[in-house]
N, C-alpha and C positions, 0 to 999 in steps of 0.2 A: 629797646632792641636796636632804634638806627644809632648805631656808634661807626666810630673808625678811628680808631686807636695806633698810632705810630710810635716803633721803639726807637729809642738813644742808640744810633747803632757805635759802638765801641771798635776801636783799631782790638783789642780781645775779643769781641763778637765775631771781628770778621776772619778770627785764627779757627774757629772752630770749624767745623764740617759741617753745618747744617746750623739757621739761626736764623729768629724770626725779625719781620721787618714790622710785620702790620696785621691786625685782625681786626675783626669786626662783624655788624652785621644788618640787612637791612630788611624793615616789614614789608617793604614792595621796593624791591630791584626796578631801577630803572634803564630802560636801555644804554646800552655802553658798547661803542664804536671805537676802537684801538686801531689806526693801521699799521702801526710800530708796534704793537706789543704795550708789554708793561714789561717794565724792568727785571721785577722778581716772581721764580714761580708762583703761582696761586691754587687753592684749592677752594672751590667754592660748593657750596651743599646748597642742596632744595630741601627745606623744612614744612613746604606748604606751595600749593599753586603750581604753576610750571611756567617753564622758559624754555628759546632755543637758542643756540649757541651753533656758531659758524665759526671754522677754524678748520685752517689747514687742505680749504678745497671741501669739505662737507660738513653737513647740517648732523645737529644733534638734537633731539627733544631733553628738556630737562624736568624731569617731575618728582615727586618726593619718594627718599631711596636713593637718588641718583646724586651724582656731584662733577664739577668737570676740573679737571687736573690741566692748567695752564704756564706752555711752558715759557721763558721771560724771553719778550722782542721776538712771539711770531702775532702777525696779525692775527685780532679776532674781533667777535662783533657778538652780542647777545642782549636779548631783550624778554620782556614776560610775554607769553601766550596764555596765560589764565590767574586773572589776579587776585587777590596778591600773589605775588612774587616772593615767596620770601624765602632769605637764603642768609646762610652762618659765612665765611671765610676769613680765611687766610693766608699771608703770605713770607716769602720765606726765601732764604738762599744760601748759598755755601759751595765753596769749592768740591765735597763729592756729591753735589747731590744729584748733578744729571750723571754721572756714574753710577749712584743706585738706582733711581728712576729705572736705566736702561738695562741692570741688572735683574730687577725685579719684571722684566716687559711693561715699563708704563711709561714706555717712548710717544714723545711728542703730544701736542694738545688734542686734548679728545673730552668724550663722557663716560663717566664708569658707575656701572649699578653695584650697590653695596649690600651685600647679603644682612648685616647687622650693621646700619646706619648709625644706632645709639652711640655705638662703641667710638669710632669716631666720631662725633659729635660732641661725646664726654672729651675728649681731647682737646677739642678746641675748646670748649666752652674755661676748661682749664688752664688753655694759651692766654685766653682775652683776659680772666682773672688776674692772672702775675703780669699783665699789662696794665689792668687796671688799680695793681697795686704799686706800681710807680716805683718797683725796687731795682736800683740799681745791680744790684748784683744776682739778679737771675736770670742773667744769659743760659748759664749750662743749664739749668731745668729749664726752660726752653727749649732748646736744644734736645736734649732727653726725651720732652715731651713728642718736640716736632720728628723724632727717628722713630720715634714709638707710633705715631699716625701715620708714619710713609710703612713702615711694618703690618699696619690695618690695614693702609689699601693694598696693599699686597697679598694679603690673607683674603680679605674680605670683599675685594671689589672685580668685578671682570668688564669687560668692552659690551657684551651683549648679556642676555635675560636667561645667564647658563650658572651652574657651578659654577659658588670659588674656591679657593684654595681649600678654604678653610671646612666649605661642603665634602668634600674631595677627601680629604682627611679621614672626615667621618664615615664617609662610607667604604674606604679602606681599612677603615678604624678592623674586622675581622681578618682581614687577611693579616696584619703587622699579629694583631692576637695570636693567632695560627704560625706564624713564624716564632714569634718568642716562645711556645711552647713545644715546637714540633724540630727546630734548628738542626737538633743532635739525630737528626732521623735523617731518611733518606723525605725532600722534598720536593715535586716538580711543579710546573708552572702548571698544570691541569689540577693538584691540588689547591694553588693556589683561588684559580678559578671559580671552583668548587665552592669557596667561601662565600662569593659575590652571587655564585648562579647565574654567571655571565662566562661569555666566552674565553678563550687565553688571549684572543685578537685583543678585546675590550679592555681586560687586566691591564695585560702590557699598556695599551691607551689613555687609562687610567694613572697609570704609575708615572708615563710617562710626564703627563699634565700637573702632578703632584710634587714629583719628586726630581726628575728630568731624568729618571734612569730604567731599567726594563726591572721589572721584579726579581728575575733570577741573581741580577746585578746587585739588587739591595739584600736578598738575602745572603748573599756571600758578603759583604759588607756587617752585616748583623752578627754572622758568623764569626768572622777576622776579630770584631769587637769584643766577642764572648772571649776568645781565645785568649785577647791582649789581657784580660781579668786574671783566665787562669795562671797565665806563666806568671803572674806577679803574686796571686793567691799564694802557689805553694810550688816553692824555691826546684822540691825533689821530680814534681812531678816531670815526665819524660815528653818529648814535642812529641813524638809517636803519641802518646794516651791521649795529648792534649787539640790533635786530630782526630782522632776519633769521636770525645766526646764535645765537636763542635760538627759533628755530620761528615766527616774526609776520611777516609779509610786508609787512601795513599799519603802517607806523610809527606813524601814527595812531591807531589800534587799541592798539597796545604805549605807546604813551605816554599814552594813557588807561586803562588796567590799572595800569602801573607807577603814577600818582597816586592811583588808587585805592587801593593796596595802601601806600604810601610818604608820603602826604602832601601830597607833590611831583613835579615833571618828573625826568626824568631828568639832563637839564643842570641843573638844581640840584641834585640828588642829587650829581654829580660833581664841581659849584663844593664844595658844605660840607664835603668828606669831602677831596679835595684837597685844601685849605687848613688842614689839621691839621697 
């Protein structure tokens, strides 16, 4: 298990968006005091034991589940509180990665509990592999890999002992069902509600934490999409039917949503896309 394994990094390593430096892993973590940082982000998991970790002005507990997401040249400090210590990581860097970090909300160094730890953990344990296969030319599956684990924690990991994404989902999982069959109908956000057995406040809350948009937003979105089908389905069909049978009564209405959302009319949407 104590390894620490360093890649050949390549002037092509370093063209790519995201690319690994170093993985490894150790049976008991021993304390580690940075006041500069470390160069390249890190992600480090607890697999057994716990640790705390200082960074950024405040203390984190680290215990198995959990992992802390370290971002390169800020100060930090962490050590084991219940040993062993033991912990998988690795590290990584690339020109967009603190552009995704900050897209996904996993700004600056912290600890993040991970609703399905395996899942990441199969990850890395597959990074350290093609490290310790010593093949030069598996940068891009690295790479691959390493977008595919910032994609995990994004799904799967949050700052506190709440839903993640990926919870979040499934418990909307009836309301998206409810939309996909009910679209062509008249839908409000109280039926939406309805689904969950929760309020319209909550819905909205929910959606928002999911998706980053209010419900009524995404089902007009779902809608617009149905739509984009039909006008390509069949050539004859009229924007009038093909409003209605997407829930809009006023074509009008629907062909000023659809431009908003598209660019364009619908009958252009169907000239440029037809003519491919």
């Amino acid at each position: 298990m104590n390894k620490n394994i360093f890649r050949v990094i390549t002037e092509m390593d370093r063209r790519l968006p995201v690319y690994l430096t170093s993985a490894g892993g150790w049976l008991n973590q021993e304390p580690m005091d940075r006041e500069t940082g470390f160069p390249d982000y890190q992600w480090i998991q607890t697999l057994d034991g716990a640790g705390r970790l200082e960074a950024g002005g405040r203390e984190y507990t680290m215990a198995r589940g959990q992992g802390m997401l370290l971002y390169p040249d800020e100060r930090h400090r962490y050590y084991p509180v219940q040993e062993p210590w033991t912990v998988r990581w690795v590290a990584f860097n690339g020109t967009h990665v603190r552009e995704w970090l900050r897209s996904m909300q996993l700004e600056g160094s912290s600890s993040l509990y991970l609703a399905n730890p395996d899942t990441v953990l199969n990850k890395m344990h597959a990074l350290q592999s093609l490290l310790d296969s010593k093949d030069p030319a598996g940068a891009v599956e690295c790479s691959s890999l390493l977008y595919q684990l910032l994609l995990d924690l994004f799904l799967y990991a949050s700052r506190a002992e709440v839903r993640s994404k990926q919870q979040h989902y499934e418990q909307l999982a009836p309301v998206f069902s409810y939309i996909a069959s009910h679209y062509a109908g008249p839908v409000s956000l109280q039926d939406l509600a309805g689904q969950l057995q929760v309020t319209p406040q909550h819905t909205c809350l929910l959606f928002q934490q999911t998706v980053g948009m209010r419900p009524i937003a995404y089902l007009t979105r779902y809608r617009l999409r149905k739509a984009k089908e039909l006008l390509l389905e069949d050539a004859e069909l009229e924007v009038r039917d093909i409003a209605r049978r997407v829930g809009y009564e006023d074509s009008s209405y629907f062909i000023k949503l659809f431009k908003q959302q598209e660019g364009l009319t619908p009958s252009s949407f169907r000239k440029i896309h037809r003519l491919r």
